[in-house]
C-alpha positions in Angstrom: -80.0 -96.2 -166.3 -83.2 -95.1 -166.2 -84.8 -91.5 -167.0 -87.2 -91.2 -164.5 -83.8 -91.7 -162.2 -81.9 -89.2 -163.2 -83.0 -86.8 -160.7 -81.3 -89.4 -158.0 -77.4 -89.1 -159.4 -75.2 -87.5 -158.0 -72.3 -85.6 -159.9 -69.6 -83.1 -158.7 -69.2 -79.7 -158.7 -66.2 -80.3 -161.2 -68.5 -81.8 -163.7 -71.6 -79.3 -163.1 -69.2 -76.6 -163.7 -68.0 -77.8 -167.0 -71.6 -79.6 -168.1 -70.4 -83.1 -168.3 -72.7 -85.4 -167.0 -70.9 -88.1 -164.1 -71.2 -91.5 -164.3 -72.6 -93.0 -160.6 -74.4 -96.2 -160.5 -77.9 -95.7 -160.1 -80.0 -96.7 -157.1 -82.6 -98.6 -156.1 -86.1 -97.8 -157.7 -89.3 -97.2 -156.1 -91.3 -100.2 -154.4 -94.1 -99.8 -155.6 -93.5 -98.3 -159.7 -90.8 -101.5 -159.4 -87.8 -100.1 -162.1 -91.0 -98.8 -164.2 -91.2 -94.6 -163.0 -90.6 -92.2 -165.7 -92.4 -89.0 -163.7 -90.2 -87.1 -161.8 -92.1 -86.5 -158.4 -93.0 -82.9 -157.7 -93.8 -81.8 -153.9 -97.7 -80.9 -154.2 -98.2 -77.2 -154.9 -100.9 -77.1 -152.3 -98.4 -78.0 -148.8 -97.2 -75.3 -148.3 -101.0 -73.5 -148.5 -103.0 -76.0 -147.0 -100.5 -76.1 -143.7 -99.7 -72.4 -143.5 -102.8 -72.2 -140.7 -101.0 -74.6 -138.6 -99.0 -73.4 -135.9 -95.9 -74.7 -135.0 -96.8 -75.9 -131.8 -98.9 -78.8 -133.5 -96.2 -79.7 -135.9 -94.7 -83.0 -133.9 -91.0 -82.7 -133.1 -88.4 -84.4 -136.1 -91.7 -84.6 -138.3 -89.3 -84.7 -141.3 -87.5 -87.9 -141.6 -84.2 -88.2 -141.6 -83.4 -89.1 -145.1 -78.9 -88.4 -144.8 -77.8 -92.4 -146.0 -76.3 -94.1 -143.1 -72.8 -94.6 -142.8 -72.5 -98.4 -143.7 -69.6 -100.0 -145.8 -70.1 -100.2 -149.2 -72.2 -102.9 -151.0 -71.4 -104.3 -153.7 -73.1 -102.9 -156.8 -76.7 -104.2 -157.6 -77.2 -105.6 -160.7 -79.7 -103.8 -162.9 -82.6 -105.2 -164.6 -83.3 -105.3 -168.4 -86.8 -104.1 -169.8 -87.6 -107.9 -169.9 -86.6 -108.8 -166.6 -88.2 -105.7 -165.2 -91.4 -106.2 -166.6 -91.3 -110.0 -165.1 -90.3 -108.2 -161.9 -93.9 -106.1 -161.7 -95.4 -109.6 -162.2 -93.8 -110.7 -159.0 -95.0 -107.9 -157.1 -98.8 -108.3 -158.9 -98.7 -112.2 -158.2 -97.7 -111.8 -154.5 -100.9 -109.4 -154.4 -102.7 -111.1 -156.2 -102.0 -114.6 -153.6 -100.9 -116.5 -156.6 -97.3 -118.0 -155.3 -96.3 -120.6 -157.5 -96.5 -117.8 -160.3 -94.6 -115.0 -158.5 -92.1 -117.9 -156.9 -91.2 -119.0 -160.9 -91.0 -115.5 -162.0 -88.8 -114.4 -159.4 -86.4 -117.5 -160.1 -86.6 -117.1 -163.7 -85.0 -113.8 -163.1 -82.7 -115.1 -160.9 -81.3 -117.6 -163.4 -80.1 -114.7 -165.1 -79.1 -112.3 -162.3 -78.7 -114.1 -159.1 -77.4 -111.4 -157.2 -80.7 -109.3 -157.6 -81.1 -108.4 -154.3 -84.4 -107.2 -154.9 -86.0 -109.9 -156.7 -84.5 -112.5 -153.3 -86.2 -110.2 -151.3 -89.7 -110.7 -153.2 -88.9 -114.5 -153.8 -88.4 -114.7 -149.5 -91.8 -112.9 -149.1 -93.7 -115.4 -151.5 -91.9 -118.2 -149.0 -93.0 -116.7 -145.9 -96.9 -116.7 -147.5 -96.0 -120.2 -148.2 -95.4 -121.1 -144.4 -91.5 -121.4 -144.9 -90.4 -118.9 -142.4 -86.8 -119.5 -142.0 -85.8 -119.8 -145.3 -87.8 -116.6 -146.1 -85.5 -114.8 -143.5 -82.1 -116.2 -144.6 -83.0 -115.2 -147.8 -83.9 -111.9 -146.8 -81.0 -111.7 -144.9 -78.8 -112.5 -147.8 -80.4 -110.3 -150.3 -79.6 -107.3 -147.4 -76.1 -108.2 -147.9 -76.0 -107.5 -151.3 -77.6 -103.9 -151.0 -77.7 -102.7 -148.1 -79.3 -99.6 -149.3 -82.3 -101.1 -150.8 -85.7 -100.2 -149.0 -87.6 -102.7 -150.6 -85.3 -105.3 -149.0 -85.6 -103.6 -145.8 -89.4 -103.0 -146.5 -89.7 -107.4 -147.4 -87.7 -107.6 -144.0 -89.8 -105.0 -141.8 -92.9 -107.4 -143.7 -91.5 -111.0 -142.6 -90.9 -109.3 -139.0 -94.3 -107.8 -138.7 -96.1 -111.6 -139.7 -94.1 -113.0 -137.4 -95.3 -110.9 -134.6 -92.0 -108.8 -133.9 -93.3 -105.6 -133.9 -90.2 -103.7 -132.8 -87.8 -105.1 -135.1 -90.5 -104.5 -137.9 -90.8 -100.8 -137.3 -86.8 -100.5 -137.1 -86.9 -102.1 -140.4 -89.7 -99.7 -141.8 -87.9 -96.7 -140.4 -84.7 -97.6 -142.2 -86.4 -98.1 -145.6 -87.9 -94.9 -145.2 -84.7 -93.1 -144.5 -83.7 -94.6 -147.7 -87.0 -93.8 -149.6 -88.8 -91.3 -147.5 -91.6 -90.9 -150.3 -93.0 -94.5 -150.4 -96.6 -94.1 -149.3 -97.0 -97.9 -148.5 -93.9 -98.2 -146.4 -95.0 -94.9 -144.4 -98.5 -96.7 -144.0 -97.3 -99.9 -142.5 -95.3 -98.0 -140.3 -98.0 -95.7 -138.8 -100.3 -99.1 -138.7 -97.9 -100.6 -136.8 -96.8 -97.6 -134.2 -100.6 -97.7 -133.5 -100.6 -101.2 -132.5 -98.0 -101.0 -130.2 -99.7 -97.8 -128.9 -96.6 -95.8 -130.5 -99.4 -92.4 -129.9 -95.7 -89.9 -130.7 -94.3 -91.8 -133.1 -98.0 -92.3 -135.1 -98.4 -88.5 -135.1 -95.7 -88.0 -136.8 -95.9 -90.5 -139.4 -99.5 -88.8 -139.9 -98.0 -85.4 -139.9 -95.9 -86.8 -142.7 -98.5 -88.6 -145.0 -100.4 -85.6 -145.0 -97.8 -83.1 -146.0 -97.6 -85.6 -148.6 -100.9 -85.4 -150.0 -102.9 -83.0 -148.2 -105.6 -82.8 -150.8 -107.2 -86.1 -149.1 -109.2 -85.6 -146.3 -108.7 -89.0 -144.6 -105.4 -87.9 -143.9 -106.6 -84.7 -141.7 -108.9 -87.2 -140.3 -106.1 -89.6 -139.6 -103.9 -86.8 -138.0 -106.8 -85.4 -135.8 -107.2 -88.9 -134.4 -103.5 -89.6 -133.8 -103.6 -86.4 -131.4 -106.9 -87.7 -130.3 -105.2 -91.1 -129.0 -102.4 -89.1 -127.9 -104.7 -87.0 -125.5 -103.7 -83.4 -127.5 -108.0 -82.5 -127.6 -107.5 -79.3 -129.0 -104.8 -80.1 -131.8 -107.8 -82.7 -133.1 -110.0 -79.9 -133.2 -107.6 -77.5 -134.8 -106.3 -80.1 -137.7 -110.4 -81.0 -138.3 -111.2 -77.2 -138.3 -108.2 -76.4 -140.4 -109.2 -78.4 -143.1 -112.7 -77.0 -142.8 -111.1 -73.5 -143.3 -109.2 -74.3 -146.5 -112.3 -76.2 -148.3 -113.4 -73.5 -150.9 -116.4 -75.5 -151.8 -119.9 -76.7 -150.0 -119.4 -80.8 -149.6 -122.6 -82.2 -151.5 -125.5 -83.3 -149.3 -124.7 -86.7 -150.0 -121.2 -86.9 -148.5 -120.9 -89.7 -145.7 -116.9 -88.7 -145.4 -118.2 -85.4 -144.6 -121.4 -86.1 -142.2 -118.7 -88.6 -140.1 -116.5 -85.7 -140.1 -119.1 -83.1 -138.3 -119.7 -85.9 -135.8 -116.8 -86.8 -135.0 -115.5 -83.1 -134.3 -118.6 -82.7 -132.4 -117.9 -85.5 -129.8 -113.5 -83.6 -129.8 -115.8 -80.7 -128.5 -117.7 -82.4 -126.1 -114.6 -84.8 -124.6 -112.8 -81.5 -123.8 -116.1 -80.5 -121.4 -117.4 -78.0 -123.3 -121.1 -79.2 -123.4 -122.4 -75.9 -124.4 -120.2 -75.4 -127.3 -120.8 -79.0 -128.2 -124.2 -78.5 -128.1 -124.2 -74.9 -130.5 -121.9 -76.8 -132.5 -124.4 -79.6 -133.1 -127.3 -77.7 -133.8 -125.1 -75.3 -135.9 -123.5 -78.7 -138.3 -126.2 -81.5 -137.4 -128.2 -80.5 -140.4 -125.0 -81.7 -142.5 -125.0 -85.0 -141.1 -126.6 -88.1 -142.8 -126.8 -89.4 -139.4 -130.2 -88.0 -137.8 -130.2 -90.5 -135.0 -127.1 -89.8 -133.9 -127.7 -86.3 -133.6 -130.8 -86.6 -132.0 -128.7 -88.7 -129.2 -125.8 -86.8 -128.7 -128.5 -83.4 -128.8 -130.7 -85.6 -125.7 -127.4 -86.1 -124.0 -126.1 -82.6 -124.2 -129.3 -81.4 -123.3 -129.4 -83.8 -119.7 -126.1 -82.9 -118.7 -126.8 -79.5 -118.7 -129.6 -79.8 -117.2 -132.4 -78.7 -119.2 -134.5 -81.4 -118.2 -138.0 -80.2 -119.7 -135.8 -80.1 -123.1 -134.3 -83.3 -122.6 -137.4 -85.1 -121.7 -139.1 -83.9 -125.1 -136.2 -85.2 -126.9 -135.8 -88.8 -125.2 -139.8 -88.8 -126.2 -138.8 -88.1 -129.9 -136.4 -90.7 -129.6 -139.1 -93.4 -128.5 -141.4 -92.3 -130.7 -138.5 -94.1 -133.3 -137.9 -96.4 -131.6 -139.8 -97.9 -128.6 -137.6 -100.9 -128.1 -134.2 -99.1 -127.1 -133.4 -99.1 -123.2 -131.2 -96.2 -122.6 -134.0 -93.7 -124.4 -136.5 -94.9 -121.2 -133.7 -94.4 -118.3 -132.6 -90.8 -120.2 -136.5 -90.2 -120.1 -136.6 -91.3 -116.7 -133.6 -89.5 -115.4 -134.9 -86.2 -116.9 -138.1 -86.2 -115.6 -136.4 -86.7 -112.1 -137.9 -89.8 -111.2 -135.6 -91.6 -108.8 -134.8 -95.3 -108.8 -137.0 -96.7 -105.7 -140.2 -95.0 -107.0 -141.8 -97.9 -108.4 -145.5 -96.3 -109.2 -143.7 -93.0 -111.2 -141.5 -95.4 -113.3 -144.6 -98.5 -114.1 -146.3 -95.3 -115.3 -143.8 -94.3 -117.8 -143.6 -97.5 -119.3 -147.6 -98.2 -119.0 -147.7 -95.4 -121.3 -145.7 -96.9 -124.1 -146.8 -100.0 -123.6 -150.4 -98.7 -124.3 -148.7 -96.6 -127.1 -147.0 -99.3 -128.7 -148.8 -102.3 -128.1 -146.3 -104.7 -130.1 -143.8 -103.0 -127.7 -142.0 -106.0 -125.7 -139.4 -103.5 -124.0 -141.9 -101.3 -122.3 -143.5 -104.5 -121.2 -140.5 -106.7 -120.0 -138.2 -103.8 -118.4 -140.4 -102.7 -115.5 -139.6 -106.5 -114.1 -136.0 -105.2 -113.8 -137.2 -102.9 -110.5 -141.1 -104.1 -109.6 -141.4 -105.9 -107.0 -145.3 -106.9 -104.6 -148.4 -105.6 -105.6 -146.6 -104.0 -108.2 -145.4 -106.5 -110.2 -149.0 -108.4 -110.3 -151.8 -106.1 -110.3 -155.2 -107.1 -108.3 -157.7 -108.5 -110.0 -161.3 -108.9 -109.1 -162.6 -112.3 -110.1 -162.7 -115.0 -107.7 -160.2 -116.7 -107.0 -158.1 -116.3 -110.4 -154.2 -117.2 -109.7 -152.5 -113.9 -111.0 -149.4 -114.9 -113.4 -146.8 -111.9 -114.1 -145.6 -113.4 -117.1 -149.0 -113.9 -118.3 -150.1 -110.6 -118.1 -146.8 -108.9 -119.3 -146.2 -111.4 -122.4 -149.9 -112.7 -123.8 -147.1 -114.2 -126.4 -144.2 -116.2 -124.3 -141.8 -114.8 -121.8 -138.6 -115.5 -124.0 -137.5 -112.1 -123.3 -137.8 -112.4 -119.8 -134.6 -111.3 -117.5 -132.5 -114.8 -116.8 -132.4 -113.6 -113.1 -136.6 -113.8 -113.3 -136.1 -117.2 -114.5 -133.2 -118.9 -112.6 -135.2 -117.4 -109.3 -138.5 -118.2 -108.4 -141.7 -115.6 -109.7 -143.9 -114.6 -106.7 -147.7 -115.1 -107.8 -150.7 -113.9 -105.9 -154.3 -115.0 -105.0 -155.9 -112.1 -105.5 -158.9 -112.7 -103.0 -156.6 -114.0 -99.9 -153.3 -111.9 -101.1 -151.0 -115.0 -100.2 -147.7 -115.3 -101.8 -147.3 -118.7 -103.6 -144.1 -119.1 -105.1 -143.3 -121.8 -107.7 -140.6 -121.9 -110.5 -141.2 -119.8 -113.8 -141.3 -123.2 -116.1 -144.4 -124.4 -113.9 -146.0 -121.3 -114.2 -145.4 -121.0 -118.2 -146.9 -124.2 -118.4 -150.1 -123.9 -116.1 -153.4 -122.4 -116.7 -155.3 -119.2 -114.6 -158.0 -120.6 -112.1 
């Protein structure tokens, strides 16, 4: 019996009366402290405080698990574990982590020389021969060592494990859900579930495993992140916003400049705000938090975008210009320039200007150069040219360097060239004209 368990018996109200202590058999340790914990676990002081500003009405339904033991026969009692044997058992669990199998696989069996009825230790020794590619004998195993204690979750864990690498999700998450009934604090087996309900696009059931883990340990961050996504995925907008703000609310200090978790953070409640349709409180918002974002590109898109759906066009054209002044090579800045300054698709002579302009701005520029042969077509595509009779090649003029960026369709079809002093069309494959000389 183990100190750090006593908290787990169970005595009657006979012997609390009288102060004698009962004698129970003791349970099944934690997974992860493996017979080892000597803390008793204490709920953190700062639940209760950190979720009093959430209402109700977010709080998924059965959030707390149902932890009552299940109404099963009784199992034979497990045999316990020296402080040898114990020790050799966290060397199992380090070894399987650690990928070394032959280790963990004779640790476990020199454990179970001495206590072959260890349900535990079978349950480890099956998960080492499932990583070694023997599958069934992994699950008779694990099958057995359920047998012997039913109410172990780190058999039930092992078997949710063997279930979830061999691609049956559902039975994995039953198994997860009973090991967490039986050990509703293990972190791990709480994670694997909620990775799992994810998967299968479980949006309820992941919620609520969120809700969980953050009641948990609501000091980390990640996991008011995690929860604000879960109702995210779920499609509950305004709970996202409401568990980011929240958390915002009960932060007493200023996140250092430096903080990427943070600068994520503002962004990612900034694009809640604008999925709900509110593009001007999206936009406030962004020009409120952006400065705490480590992320200036990102702001200056989503500010370009907010800006063109509202239709500010004189603003949004200034800021698709900022954004090709850094960087002149990015398509969707030229068509959000284009769009705001209302230049419509068929008008060839508006749109060649505004990339003429950047290609005479940025004359290493091959985007402003090679989009325009996306849309021009005639006269367009091959300007005139006044000396004799000078065949006009497009590619030529657009890329003095090669035409490797040229549009596939431009070079699966033919190119339409000019004479300049008869204006006949010749047309002849791109390859020929790559490889052929003006005049």
């Amino acid at each position: 019996m183990y100190r750090g368990d006593l908290w787990k018996l169970g005595c009657n109200k006979h012997n609390i009366i009288t102060g004698a202590i009962c004698t129970v058999r003791p349970i099944t340790l934690f997974w992860t402290a493996a017979y080892a914990s000597n803390r008793f676990r204490t709920p953190e002081a700062t639940v209760s405080l950190a979720l009093a500003s959430t209402p109700s009405s977010l709080r998924p339904a059965n959030s707390e698990p149902d932890v009552r033991p299940s109404r099963t026969s009784r199992a034979p009692m497990p045999q316990p574990l020296s402080t040898r044997e114990a020790n050799l058992f966290r060397t199992v669990i380090r070894h399987y982590e650690d990928k070394q199998y032959k280790r963990g696989l004779k640790a476990a069996e020199q454990i179970l020389r001495k206590n072959p009825k260890h349900a535990d230790t079978m349950s480890m020794k099956a998960l080492i021969m499932n990583a070694q590619g023997k599958t069934e004998e992994a699950f008779a195993l694990a099958k057995e060592a359920l047998t012997i204690d039913m109410k172990s979750h780190i058999c039930w864990h092992v078997y949710g494990i063997l279930y979830r690498t061999n691609k049956n999700f559902d039975e994995a998450i039953k198994a997860y859900k009973f090991a967490l009934k039986l050990e509703p604090d293990s972190q791990q087996i709480q994670r694997d579930l909620a990775i799992l309900q994810i998967q299968m696009r479980d949006y309820q059931g992941y919620v609520q495993s969120r809700f969980v883990m953050l009641k948990a340990r609501p000091h980390m961050r990640q996991n008011w992140t995690a929860l604000a996504v879960a109702y995210h995925l779920e499609g509950n907008l305004q709970q996202a916003e409401h568990i980011l703000t929240t958390f915002e609310k009960s932060v007493t200090t200023t996140p250092p400049r430096m903080d990427l978790e943070n600068s994520e953070a503002v962004l990612y409640k900034n694009t809640v705000i604008a999925e709900q349709g509110d593009i001007v409180r999206a936009l406030e918002h962004l020009e409120a938090e952006g400065k705490a974002s480590l992320d200036r590109l990102a702001v200056m898109e989503l500010r370009a975008r907010y800006l063109a759906q509202l239709g500010r066009k004189e603003d949004a054209a200034k800021a698709y210009r900022a954004l090709l002044d850094r960087n002149s090579e990015h398509q969707d800045y030229y068509r959000g320039l284009t769009d705001a300054l209302g230049i419509r698709d068929g008008d060839e002579s508006a749109l060649n200007a505004v990339y003429d302009e950047y290609a005479t701005k940025h004359p290493r520029c091959d985007a402003a150069r090679r989009l325009p042969l996306d849309f021009l077509t005639g006269r367009y595509l091959v300007p005139p040219v006044a000396s004799g009779r000078m065949l006009i090649l497009a590619h030529r003029r657009i890329f003095p360097h090669g035409c490797k960026n040229v549009p596939e369709r431009n070079v699966r079809q033919r190119c339409t060239l000019y004479l300049c002093e008869f204006k006949t069309p010749i047309r002849g494959p791109v390859q020929e004209v790559n490889s052929s000389s003006p005049g």
